[in-house]
C-alpha positions as a Python dict, from the first residue, in 0.01 Angstrom:
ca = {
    (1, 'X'): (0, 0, 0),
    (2, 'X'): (218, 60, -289),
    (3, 'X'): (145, -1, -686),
    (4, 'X'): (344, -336, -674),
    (5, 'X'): (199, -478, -340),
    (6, 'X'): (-127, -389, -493),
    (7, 'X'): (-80, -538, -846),
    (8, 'X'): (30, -831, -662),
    (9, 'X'): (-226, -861, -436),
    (10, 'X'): (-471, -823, -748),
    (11, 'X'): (-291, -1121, -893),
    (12, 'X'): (-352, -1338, -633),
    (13, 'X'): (-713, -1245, -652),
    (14, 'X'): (-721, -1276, -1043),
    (15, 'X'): (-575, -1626, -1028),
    (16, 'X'): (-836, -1753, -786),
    (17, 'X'): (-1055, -1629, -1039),
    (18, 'X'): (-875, -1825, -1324),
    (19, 'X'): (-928, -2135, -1109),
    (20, 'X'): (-1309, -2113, -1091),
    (21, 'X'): (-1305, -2014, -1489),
    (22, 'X'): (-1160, -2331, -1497),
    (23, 'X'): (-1406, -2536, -1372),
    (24, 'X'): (-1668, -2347, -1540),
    (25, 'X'): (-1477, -2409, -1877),
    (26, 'X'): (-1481, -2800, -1735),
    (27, 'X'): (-1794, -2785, -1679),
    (28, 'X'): (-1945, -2627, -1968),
    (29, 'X'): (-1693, -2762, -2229),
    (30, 'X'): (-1705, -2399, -2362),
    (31, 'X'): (-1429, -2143, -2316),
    (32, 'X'): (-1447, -1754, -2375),
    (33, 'X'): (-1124, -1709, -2209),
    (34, 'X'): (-776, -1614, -2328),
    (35, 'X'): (-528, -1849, -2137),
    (36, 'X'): (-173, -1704, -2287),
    (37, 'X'): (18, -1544, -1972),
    (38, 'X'): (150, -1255, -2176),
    (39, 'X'): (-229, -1170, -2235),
    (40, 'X'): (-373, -1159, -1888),
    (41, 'X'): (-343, -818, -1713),
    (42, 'X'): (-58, -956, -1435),
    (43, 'X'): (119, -1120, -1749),
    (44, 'X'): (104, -803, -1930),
    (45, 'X'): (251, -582, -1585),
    (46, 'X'): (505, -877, -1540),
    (47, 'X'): (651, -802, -1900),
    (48, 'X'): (620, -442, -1911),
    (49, 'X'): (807, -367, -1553),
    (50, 'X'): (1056, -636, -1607),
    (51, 'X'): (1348, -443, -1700),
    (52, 'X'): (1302, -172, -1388),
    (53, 'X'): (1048, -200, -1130),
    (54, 'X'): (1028, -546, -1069),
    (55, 'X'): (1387, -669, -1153),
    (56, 'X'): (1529, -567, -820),
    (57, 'X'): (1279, -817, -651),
    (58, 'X'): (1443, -1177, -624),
    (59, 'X'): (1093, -1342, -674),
    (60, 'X'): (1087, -1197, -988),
    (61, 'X'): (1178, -1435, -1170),
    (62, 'X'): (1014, -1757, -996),
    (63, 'X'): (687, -1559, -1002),
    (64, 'X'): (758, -1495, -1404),
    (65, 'X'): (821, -1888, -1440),
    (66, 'X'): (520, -2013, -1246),
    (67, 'X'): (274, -1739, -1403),
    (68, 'X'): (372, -1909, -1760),
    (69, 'X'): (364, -2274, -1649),
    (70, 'X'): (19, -2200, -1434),
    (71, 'X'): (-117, -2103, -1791),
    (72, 'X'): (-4, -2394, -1971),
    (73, 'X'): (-129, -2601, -1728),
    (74, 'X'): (-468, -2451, -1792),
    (75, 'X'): (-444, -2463, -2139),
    (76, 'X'): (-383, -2837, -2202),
    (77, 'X'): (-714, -2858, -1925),
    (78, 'X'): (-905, -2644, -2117),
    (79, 'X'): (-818, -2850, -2451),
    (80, 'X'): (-947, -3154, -2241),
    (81, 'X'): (-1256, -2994, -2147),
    (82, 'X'): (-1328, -2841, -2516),
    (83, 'X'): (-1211, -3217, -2599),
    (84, 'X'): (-1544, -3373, -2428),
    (85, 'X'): (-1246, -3479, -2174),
    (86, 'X'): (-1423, -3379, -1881),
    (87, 'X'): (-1303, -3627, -1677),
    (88, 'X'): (-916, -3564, -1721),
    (89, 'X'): (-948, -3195, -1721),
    (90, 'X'): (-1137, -3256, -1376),
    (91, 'X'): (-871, -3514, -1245),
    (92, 'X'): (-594, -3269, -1414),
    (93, 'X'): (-752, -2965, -1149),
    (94, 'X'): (-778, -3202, -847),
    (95, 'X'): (-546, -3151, -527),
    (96, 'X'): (-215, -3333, -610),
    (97, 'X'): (-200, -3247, -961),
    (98, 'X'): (48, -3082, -1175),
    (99, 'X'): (-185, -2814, -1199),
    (100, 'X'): (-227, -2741, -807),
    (101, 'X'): (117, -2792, -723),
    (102, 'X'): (211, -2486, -932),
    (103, 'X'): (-139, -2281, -849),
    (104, 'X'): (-6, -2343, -473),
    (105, 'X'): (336, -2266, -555),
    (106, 'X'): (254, -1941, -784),
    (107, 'X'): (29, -1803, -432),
    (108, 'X'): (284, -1877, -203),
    (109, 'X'): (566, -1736, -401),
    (110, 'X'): (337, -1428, -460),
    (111, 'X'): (240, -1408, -122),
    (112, 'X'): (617, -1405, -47),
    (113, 'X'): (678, -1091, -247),
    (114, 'X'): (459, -944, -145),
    (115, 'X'): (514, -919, 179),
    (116, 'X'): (853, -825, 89),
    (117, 'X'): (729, -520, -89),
    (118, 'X'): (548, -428, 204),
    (119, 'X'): (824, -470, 446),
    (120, 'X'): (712, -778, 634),
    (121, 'X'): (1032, -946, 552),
}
């Protein structure tokens, strides 16, 4: 598998990950976590290969723009759950939400460039 298929298979593994941190940061009301896309390691790749690598790929730049509203969708959660919120941060993660339409839409779109970068497509 190349670099990019794997980096982008990583990605959708990290944000499954930054869905249960999530709840944990619901359910806790304590968070530990940076949520600022150009800080996460696929946010960082995203930026850095923007200009060469990853250009060429048309999903490029839908994957860019769902990255950065998937983490401002958990940061105004996470302010509800640090808020004592808990109940709108958990209703604000729920199926049908703002939040899980673009989670759903960032994995297929990923999922989608990836398999062009492996040749599926």
């Amino acid at each position: 598998m190349s670099n990019t298929a794997n980096t982008i298979y990583e990605a959708i593994v990290a944000h499954t990950a930054w869905k249960k941190r999530l709840r944990d940061i619901i359910d806790s009301g304590k968070n530990e976590y940076d949520a600022d896309p150009k800080h996460c390691e696929f946010g960082q790749w995203l930026i850095e290969h923007a200009d060469g690598l990853l250009s060429i790929y048309e999903h490029y730049p839908q994957v860019v723009h769902l990255h950065d509203q998937f983490h401002k969708e958990a940061e105004k959660i996470i302010q509800l759950a640090l808020n004592g919120k808990q109940q709108q941060a958990n209703a604000a993660v729920e199926y049908g939400s703002d939040f899980d339409k673009i989670s759903t839409e960032l994995v297929q779109a990923l999922i989608a460039w990836h398999d062009v970068v492996i040749g599926k497509m």
